[in-house]
C-alpha positions in Angstrom: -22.4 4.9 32.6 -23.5 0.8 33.3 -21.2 -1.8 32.2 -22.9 -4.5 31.4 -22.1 -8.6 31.2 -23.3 -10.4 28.2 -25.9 -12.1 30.6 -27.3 -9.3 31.3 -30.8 -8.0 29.3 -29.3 -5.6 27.4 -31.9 -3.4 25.4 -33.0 -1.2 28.2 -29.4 -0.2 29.2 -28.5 0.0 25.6 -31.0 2.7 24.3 -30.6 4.5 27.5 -26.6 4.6 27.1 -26.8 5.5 23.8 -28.6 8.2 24.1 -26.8 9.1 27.2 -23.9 9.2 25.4 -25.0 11.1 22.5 -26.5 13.5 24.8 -23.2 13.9 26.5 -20.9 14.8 23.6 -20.0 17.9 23.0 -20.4 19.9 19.3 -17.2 19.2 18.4 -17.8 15.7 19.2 -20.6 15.6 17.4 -18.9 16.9 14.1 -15.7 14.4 14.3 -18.0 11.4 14.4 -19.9 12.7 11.5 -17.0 13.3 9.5 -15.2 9.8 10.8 -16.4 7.7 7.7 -16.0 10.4 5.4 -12.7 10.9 6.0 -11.2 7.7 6.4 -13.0 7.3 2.9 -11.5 10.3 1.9 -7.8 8.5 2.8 -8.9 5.1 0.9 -9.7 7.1 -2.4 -5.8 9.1 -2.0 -4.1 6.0 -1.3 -6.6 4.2 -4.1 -5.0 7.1 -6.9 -1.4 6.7 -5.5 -1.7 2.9 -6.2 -3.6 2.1 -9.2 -6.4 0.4 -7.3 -9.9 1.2 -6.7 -11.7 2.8 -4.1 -13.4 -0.4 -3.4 -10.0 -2.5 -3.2 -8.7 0.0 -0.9 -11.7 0.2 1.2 -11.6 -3.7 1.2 -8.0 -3.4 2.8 -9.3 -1.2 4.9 -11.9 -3.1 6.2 -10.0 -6.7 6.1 -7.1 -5.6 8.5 -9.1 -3.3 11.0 -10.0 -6.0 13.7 -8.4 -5.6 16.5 -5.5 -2.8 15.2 -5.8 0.6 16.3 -6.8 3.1 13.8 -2.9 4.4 13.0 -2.1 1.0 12.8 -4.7 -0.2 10.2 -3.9 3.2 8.2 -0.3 2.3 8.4 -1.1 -1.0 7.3 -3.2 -0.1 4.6 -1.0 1.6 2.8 1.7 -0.4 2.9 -0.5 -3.0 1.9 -1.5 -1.4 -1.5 2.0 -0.1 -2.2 3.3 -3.5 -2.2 5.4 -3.6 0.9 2.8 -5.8 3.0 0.8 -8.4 2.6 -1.4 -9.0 5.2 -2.2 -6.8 9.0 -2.3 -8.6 12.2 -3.8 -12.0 11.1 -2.0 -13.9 8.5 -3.8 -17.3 8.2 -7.4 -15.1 7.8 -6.0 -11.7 6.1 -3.4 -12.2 3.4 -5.5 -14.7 0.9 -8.4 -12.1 1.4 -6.5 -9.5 0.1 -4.3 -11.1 -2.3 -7.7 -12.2 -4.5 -9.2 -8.6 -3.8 -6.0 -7.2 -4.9 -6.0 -9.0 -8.2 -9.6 -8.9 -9.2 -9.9 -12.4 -8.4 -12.9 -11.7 -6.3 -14.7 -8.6 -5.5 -14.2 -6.0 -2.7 -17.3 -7.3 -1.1 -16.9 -10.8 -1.1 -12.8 -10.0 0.7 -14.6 -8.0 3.4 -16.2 -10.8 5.0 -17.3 -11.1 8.9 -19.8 -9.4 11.3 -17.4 -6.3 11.7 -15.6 -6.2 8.8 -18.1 -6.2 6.5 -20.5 -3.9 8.5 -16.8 -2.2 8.2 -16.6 -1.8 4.6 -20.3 -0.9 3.8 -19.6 2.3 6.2 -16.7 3.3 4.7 -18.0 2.9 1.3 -21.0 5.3 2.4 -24.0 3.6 3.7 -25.8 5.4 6.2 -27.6 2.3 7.7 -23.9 0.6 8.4 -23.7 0.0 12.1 -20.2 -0.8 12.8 -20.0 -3.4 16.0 -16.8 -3.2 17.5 -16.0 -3.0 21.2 -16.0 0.2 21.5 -19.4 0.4 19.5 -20.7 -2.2 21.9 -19.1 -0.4 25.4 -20.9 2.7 24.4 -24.0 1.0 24.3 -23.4 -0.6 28.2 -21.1 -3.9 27.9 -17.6 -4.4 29.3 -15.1 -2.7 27.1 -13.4 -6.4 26.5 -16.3 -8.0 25.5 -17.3 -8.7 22.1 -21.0 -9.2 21.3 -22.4 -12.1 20.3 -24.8 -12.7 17.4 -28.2 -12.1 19.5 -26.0 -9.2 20.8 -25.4 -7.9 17.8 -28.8 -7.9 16.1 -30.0 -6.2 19.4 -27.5 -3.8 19.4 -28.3 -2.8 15.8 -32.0 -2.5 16.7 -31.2 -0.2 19.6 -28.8 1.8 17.7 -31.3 2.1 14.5 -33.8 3.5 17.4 -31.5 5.8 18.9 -30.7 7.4 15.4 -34.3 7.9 14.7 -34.6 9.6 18.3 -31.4 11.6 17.5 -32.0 12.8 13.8 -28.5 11.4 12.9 -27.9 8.6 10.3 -27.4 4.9 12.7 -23.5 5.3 10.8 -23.1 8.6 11.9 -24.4 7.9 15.4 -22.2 4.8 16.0 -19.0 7.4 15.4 -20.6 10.2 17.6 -21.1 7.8 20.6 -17.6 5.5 19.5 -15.7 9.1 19.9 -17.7 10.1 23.2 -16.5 7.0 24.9 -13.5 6.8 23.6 -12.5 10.4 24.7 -14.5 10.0 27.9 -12.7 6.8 28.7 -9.0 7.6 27.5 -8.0 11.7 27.6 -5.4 12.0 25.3 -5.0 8.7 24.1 -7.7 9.2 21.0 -6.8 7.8 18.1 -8.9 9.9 15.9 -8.8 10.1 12.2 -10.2 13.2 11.6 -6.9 14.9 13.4 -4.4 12.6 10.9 
């Protein structure tokens, strides 16, 4: 696979990745990334009924503390989060407000889930096939350096590219981002998947 710098044109070596990765994982693969959003969705409504709150406000929580947290981590979070033991993830000063007025109705789930990932975030996990979530790994499988996180014109092309490669593919643009997400991430770590359809 290319690895690619952000000054590098990036649609060519995008679709081609994608679909070089998509074309490289396996079944089984193929199944975990489909069932990736449904799942963790699945663990939002259980941990929605255990607390009182709504699928939405959990989802929200979800969404807020997943940047930069591996997925145990933001699970773990999560759910301390809506039991009352926690109130923010990793980032205080931008997370615990956010929650605190999703938490209480004082805004909607929405409007807490707010930023380029986390929103994008929140309107997978709530179900929306056309949710392309852009996370580094999201954006490595596509060709750029795994520590690089795209920038807005990165973005918007990345979203195109994916969109194109679903089409190409016959799988929904959320379902592909998971399918080539878990591809890279088990080509690039063995073993060290963090994979929430195995929780």
């Amino acid at each position: 696979m290319v690895s690619i710098s952000h000054s590098t044109p990036l649609e060519p070596y995008a679709a081609r990745e994608l679909l070089a990765r998509y074309d490289a994982a396996t079944a089984e693969q193929r199944e975990r990334g489909r069932a990736w959003y449904p799942e963790y969705q699945r663990r939002m409504r259980r941990l929605a009924r255990e607390t009182g709150y709504t699928l939405r406000q959990a989802a929200s929580v979800g969404a807020i503390t997943s940047p930069n947290s591996q997925l145990e981590t933001n699970l773990h979070w999560t759910c301390e989060i809506l039991h009352g033991r926690r109130s923010y993830g990793q980032y205080r000063g931008s997370q615990e407000s956010k929650i605190r007025r999703v938490l209480t109705g004082a805004i909607r789930p929405q409007d807490g889930a707010i930023g380029p990932k986390v929103s994008v975030f929140y309107r997978a996990i709530m179900g929306d096939p056309t949710a392309i979530t852009l996370d580094r790994w999201a954006a490595h499988a596509a060709g750029l350096d795994r520590q690089s996180v795209p920038n807005r014109e990165q973005r918007e092309l990345l979203r195109r590219v994916y969109h194109r490669a679903a089409e190409l593919t016959g799988e929904t643009p959320r379902d592909l981002q998971a399918i080539v997400w878990t591809q890279a991430r088990d080509a690039d770590a063995r073993g060290d998947l963090s994979d929430i359809t195995k929780g």
